[in-house]
C-alpha positions as CSV (number, residue, x, y, z in Angstrom):
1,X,66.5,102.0,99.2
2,X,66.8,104.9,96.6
3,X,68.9,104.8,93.6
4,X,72.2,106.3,93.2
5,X,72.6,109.6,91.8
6,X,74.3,108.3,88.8
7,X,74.5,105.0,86.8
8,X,75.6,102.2,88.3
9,X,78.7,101.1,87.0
10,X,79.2,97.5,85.2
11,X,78.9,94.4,87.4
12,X,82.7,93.1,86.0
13,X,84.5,96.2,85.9
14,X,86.5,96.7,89.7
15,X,85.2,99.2,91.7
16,X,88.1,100.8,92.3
17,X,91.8,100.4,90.0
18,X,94.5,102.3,90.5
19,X,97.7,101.9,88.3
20,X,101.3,103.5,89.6
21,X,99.4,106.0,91.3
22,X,102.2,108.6,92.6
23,X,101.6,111.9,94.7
24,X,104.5,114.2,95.5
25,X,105.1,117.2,97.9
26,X,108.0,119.1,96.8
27,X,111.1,116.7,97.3
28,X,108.7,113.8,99.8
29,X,106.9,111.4,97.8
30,X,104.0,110.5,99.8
31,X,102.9,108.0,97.3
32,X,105.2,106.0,95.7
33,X,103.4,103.9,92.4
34,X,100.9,102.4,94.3
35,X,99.1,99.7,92.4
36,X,95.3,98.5,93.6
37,X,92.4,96.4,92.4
38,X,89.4,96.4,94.4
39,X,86.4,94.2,93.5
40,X,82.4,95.5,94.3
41,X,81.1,94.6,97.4
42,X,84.7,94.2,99.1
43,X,85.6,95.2,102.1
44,X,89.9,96.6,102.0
45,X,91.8,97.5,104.3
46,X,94.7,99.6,103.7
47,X,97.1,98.7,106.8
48,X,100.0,100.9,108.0
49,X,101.7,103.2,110.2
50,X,101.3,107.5,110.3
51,X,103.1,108.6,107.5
52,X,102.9,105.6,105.4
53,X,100.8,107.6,102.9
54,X,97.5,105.5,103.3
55,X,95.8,109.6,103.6
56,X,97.4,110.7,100.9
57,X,96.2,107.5,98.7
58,X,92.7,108.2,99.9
59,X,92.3,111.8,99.1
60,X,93.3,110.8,95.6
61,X,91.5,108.5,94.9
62,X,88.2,110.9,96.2
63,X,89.7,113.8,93.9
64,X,91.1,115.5,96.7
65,X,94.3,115.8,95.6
66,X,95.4,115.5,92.4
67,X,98.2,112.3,91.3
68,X,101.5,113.2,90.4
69,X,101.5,110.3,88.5
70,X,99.8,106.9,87.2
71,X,96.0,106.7,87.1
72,X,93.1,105.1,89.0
73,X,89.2,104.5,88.4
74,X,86.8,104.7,91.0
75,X,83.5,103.4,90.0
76,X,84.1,103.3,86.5
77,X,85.1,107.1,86.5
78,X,88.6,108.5,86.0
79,X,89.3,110.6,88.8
80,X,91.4,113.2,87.0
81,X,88.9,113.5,83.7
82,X,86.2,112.7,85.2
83,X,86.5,113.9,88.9
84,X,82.4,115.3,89.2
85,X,80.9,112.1,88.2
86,X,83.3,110.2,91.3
87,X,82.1,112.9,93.6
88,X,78.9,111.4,93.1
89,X,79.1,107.8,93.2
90,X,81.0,107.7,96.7
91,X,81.0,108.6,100.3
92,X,83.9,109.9,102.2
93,X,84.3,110.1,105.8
94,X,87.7,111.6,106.2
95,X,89.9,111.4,109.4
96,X,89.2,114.9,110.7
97,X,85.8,115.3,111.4
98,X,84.8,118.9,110.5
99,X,81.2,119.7,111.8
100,X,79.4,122.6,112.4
101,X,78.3,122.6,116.3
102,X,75.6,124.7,115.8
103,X,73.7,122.5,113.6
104,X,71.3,119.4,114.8
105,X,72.3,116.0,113.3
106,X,69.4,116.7,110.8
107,X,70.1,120.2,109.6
108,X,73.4,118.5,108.3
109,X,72.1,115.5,106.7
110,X,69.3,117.3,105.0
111,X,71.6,119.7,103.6
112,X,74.0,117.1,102.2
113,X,70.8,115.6,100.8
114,X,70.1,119.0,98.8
115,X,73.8,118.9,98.2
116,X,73.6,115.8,96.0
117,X,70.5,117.1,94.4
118,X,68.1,114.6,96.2
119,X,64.4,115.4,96.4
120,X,62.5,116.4,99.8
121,X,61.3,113.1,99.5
122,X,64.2,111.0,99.1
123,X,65.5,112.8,101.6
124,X,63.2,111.8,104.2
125,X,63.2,108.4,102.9
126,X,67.4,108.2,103.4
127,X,66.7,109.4,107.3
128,X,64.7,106.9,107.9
129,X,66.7,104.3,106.8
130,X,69.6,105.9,108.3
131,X,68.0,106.2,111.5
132,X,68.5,102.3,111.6
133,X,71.3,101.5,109.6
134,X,74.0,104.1,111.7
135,X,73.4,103.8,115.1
136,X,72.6,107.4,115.7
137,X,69.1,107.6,117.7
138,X,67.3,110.9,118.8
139,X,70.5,112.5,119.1
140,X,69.4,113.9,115.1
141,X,67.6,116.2,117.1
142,X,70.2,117.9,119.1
143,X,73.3,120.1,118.1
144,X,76.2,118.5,117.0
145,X,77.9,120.7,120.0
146,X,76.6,118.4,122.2
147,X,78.1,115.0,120.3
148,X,80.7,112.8,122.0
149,X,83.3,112.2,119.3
150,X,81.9,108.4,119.3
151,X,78.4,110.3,117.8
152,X,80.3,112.8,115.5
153,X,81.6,109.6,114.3
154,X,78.3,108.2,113.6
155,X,77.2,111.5,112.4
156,X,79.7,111.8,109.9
157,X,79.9,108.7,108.7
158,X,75.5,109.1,108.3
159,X,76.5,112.5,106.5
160,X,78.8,110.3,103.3
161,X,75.9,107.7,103.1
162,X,72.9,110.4,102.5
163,X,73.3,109.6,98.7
164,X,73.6,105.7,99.0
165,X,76.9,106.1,97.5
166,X,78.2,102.9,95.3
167,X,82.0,103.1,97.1
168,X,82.2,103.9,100.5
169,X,86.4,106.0,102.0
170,X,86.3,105.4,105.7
171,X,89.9,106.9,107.0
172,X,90.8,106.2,109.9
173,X,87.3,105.7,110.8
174,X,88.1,104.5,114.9
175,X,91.4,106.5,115.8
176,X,90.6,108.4,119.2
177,X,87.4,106.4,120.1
178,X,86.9,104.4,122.8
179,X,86.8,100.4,122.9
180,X,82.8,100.7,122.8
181,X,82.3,102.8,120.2
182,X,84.9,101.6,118.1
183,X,83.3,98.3,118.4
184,X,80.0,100.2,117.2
185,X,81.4,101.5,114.0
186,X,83.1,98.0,113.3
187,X,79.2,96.9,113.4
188,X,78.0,100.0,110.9
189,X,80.7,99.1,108.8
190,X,79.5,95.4,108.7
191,X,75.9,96.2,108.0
192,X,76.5,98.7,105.2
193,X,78.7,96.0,103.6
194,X,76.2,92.8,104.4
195,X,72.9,94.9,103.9
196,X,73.8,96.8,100.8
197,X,77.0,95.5,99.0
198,X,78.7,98.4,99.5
199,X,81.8,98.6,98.5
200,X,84.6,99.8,101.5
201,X,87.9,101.1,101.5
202,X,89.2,102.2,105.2
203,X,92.6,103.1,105.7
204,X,93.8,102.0,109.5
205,X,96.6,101.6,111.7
206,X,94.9,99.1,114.0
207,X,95.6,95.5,113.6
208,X,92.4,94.1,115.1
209,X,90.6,96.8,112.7
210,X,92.2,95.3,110.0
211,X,92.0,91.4,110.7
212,X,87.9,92.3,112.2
213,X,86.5,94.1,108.9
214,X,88.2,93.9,106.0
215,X,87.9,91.4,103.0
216,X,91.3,92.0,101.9
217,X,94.5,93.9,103.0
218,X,97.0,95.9,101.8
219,X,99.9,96.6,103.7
220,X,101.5,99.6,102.9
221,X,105.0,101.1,104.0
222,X,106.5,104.8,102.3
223,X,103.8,104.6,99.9
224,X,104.8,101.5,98.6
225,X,102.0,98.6,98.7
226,X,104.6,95.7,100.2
227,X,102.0,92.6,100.4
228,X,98.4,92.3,100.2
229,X,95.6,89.0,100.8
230,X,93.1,87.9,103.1
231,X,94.0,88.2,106.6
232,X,94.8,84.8,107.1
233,X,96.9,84.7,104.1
234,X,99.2,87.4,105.2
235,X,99.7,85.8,108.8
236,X,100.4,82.1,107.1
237,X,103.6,84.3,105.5
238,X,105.2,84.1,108.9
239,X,104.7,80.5,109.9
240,X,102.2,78.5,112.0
241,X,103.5,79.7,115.4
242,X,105.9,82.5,116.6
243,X,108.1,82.2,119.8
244,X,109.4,85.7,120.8
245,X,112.3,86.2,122.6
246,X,113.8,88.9,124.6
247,X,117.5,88.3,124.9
248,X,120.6,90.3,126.2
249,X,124.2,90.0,124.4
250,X,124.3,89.7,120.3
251,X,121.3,88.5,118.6
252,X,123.5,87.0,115.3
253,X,124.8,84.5,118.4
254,X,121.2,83.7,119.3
255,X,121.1,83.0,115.8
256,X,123.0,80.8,115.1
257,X,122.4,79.3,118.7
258,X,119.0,78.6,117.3
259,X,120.2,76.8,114.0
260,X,118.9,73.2,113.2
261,X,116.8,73.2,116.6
262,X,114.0,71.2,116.6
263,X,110.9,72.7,115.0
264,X,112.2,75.9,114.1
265,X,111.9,77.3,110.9
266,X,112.9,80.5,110.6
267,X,114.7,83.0,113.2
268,X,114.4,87.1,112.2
269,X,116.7,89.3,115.1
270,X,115.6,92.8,115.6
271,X,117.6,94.1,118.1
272,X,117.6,92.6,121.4
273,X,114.4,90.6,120.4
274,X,114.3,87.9,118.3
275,X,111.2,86.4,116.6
276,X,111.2,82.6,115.6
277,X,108.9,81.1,113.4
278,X,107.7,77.5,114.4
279,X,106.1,74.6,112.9
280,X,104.7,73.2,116.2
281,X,104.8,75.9,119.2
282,X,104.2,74.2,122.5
283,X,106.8,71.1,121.5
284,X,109.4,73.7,120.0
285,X,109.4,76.2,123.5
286,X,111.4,73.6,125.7
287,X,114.3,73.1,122.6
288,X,114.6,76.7,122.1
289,X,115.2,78.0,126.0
290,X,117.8,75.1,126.4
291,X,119.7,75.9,123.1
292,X,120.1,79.7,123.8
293,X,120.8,78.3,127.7
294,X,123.5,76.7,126.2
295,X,124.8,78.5,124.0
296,X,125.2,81.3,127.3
297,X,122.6,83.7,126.0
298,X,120.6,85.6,128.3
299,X,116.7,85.2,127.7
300,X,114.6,87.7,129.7
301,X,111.6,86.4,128.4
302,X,109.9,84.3,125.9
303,X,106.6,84.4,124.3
304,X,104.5,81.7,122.9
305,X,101.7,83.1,120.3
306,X,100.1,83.0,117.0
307,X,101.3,85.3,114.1
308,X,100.0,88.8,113.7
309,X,99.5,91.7,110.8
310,X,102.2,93.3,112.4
311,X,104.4,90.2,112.8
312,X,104.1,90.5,108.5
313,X,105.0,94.0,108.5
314,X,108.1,93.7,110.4
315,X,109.1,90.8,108.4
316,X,108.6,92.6,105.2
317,X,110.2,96.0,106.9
318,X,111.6,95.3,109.6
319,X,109.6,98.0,111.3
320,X,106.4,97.3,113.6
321,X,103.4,99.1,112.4
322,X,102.9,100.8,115.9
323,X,105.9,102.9,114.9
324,X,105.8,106.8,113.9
325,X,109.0,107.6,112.4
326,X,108.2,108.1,108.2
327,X,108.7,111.7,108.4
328,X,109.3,114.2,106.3
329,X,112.6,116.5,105.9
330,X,111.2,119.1,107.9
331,X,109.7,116.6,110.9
332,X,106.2,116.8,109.5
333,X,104.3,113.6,109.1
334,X,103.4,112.6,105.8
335,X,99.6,113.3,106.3
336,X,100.4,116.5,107.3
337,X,101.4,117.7,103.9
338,X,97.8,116.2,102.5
């Protein structure tokens, strides 16, 4: 592999620290003292819906965007005094995908090359090895006009790792692909983390993303940062099991219908659906349906299954991360304003 353009950083210091990292838009705040501490060769995952200011975060921490407030490292670099010296230690694959169609696949990644002031040598040498390590084939040779958004995917994601960055932005790296390319950049994202210890922050709003790649998550709602662990960590917040049930009539009645019933633990009511957290799920089904049967509470369905990321969400928000509604005053979603 060639070097990095830069020193590497020290082995104990965190590849990226952030500190009550704020970002503001007039009267929104986007960001809202966001606090993160990301370890080299870690793979996190910052997990929430549009507008939750995940974006926002991102395009800080690549000195995109300047904070408002607090302060953050990336790669031992500050990214407000030193903002040149992060440009050069990281990739950045960003959710829009700008590309010029008229260019081949190689006529952009040789130019990035020169970009980051890499011989014609190490140049070739990074194809090569890119040829194999993204999944991108012969299709170098063609114009990027004639890319399926899967490729320009690849493409771009080729484009941030010319330099053999030390940290890796991926933002919203699968929204809009289909299930088999997705499942093809899940796979890139594995190797560049297994092969070379890169370090890799994504920002995502799909749960399987999430629980599939990343090392660590942090869930993040109104630019707040409201829990964060491993992926099994965060679920174990909710309980072994979840029963969900779909009821008609008052939920606080289901409640309380549900109170001292065998194997239940907890019982969260969100509107006409009520989520119950149980110790042992198939024993605890058969106790439940007969309490709220008894208690005259109409049950349209109920659900036997294993906790989710989103199942922790909703019980830290009350909100389910599928959701879209953090807007703005004027209707525009948060990553809009970034």
């Amino acid at each position: 592999m060639t070097d990095h353009p830069a020193s590497q950083f020290p082995g104990d210091q965190p590849a990226i620290s952030a500190r009550g990292l704020r970002r503001t838009f007039g009267d929104v705040t986007a960001v809202d003292g966001l606090d993160l501490e990301i370890s080299r060769g870690e793979i996190y995952g910052l997990l929430g819906p549009n507008g939750a200011g995940k974006s926002t975060t991102v395009k800080m921490l690549c000195t995109l965007l300047s904070p408002s407030g607090g302060q953050a490292t990336v790669a031992g670099y500050d990214i407000a005094a030193q903002a040149q010296q992060v440009r050069l230690n990281i990739g950045v694959a960003l959710q829009d995908v700008a590309l010029d169609p008229k260019q081949t696949g190689l006529e952009l990644l040789r130019l990035q090359g020169r970009l980051y002031g890499l011989s014609k040598a190490d140049i070739e040498l990074r194809l090569a090895e890119l040829r194999s390590l993204v999944d991108i084939g012969d299709a170098l040779e063609r114009r990027i006009g004639t890319y399926s958004g899967g490729m320009q995917r690849r493409l771009d994601l080729a484009a941030a790792l010319v330099h053999n960055p030390e940290v890796l932005f991926l933002d919203e790296p699968t929204t809009g692909l289909d299930p088999l390319s997705r499942a093809r950049v899940w796979e890139e994202v594995r190797r560049l983390n297994e092969e070379l210890g890169m370090t890799i922050l994504l920002t995502t709003q799909y749960l399987e993303e999430a629980d599939e790649l990343a090392d660590r998550v942090g869930i993040v709602d109104a630019g707040r940062l409201v829990a964060e662990g491993t992926p099994t960590e965060l679920k174990r917040r909710v309980g072994t099991d979840l029963v969900i049930v779909r009821i008609d009539g008052d939920a606080e009645a289901a409640k309380r219908a549900l109170d001292g019933v065998y194997g239940v633990d907890t019982v969260e009511g969100h509107g006409r659906e009520l989520t119950v957290s149980v110790a042992e799920g198939s024993a605890s089904v058969g106790p439940i349906a007969i309490a709220l049967h008894d208690a005259g509470v109409p049950v349209h369905d109920l659900t036997l299954r294993t906790p989710t990321l989103d199942d922790v969400f909703l019980e830290l928000t009350g909100g389910h991360l599928t959701n879209n509604d953090a807007v703005s005053p004027d209707g525009e979603l948060e990553e809009e304003y970034a």
